[in-house]
TORROGU-480899 format. One record per residue (C-alpha): residue in three letters; residue number from 1; x, y, z. Coordinates in steps of 0.1 Angstrom, whole numbers. Layout:
N
type|seq|px|py|pz
Ala|NUM|X|Y|Z
...
# end
This chain:
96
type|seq|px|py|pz
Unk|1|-2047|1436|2431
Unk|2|-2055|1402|2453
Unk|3|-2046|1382|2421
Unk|4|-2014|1400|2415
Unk|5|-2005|1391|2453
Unk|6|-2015|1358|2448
Unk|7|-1993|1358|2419
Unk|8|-1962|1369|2440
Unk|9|-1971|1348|2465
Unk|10|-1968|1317|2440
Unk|11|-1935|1331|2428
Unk|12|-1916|1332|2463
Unk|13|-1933|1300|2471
Unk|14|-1953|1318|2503
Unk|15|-1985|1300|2520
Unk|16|-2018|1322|2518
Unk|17|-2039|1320|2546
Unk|18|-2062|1349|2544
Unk|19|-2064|1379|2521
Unk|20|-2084|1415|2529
Unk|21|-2092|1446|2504
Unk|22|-2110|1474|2507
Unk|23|-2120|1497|2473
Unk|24|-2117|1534|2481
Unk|25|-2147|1552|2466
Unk|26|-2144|1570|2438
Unk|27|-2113|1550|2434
Unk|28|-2077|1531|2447
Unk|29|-2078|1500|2470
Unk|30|-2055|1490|2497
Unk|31|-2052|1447|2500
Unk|32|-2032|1423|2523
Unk|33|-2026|1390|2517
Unk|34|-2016|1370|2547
Unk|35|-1993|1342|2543
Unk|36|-1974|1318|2567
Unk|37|-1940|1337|2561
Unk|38|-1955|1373|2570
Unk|39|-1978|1394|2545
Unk|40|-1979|1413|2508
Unk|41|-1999|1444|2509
Unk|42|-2004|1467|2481
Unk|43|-2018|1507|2483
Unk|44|-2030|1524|2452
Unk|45|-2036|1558|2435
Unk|46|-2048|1559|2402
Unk|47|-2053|1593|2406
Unk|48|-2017|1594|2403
Unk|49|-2007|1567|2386
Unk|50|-1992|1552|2421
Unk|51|-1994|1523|2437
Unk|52|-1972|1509|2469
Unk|53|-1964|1476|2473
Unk|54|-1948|1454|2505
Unk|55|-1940|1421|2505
Unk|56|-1927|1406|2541
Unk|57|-1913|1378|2544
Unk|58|-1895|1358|2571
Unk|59|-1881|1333|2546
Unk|60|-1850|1341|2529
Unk|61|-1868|1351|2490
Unk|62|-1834|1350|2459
Unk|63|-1824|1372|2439
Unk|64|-1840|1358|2413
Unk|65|-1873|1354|2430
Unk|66|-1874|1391|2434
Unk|67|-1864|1399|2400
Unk|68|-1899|1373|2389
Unk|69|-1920|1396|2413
Unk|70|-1911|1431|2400
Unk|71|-1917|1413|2364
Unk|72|-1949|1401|2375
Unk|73|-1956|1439|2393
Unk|74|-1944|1456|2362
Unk|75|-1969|1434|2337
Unk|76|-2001|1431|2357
Unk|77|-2001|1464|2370
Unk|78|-1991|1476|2334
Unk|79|-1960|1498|2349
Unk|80|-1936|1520|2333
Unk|81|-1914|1519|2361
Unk|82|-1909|1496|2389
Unk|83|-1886|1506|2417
Unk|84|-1875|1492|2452
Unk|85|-1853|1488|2482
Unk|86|-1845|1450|2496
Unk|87|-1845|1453|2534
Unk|88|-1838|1428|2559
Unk|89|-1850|1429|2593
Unk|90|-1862|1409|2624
Unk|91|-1844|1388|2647
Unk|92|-1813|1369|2633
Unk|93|-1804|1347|2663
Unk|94|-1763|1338|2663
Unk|95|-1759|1303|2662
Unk|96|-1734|1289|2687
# end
């Protein structure tokens, strides 16, 4: 899980500072990789086949860019389906 973060983290072109897991016993692990631009954190459930992914980031990430990181999701996680909502938050200061 921190080298498919890693992986999306190269595809938006984010800066890794730190990363964090922790393996659930008798199984899933929750991760966060912190980069300069926010964070990507990923949850998982093998139990049912689940996992839940973030990725935060303060810089502006194209089209494009998110279309690479489901690919990258879909084949390292080995996922039938890949599914997701682009939201944009934070403070968007008007410019004068």
């Amino acid at each position: 899980s921190t080298s498919l973060m890693r992986e999306l983290a190269a595809a938006g072109n984010l800066t890794v500072l730190n990363e964090v897991s922790h393996q659930f016993t008798p199984q899933g692990v929750t991760a966060m990789l912190l980069v300069s631009e926010s964070h990507i954190a990923i949850h998982t459930w093998p139990e049912w086949g689940y996992a839940a992914l973030d990725v935060v980031s303060c810089k502006k990430l194209p089209k494009s860019t998110i279309e690479k990181m489901r690919e990258l999701t879909s084949r390292l996680l080995r996922c039938r389906e890949v599914s997701g909502d682009l939201t944009v938050r934070g403070f968007h200061p008007r410019r004068p």
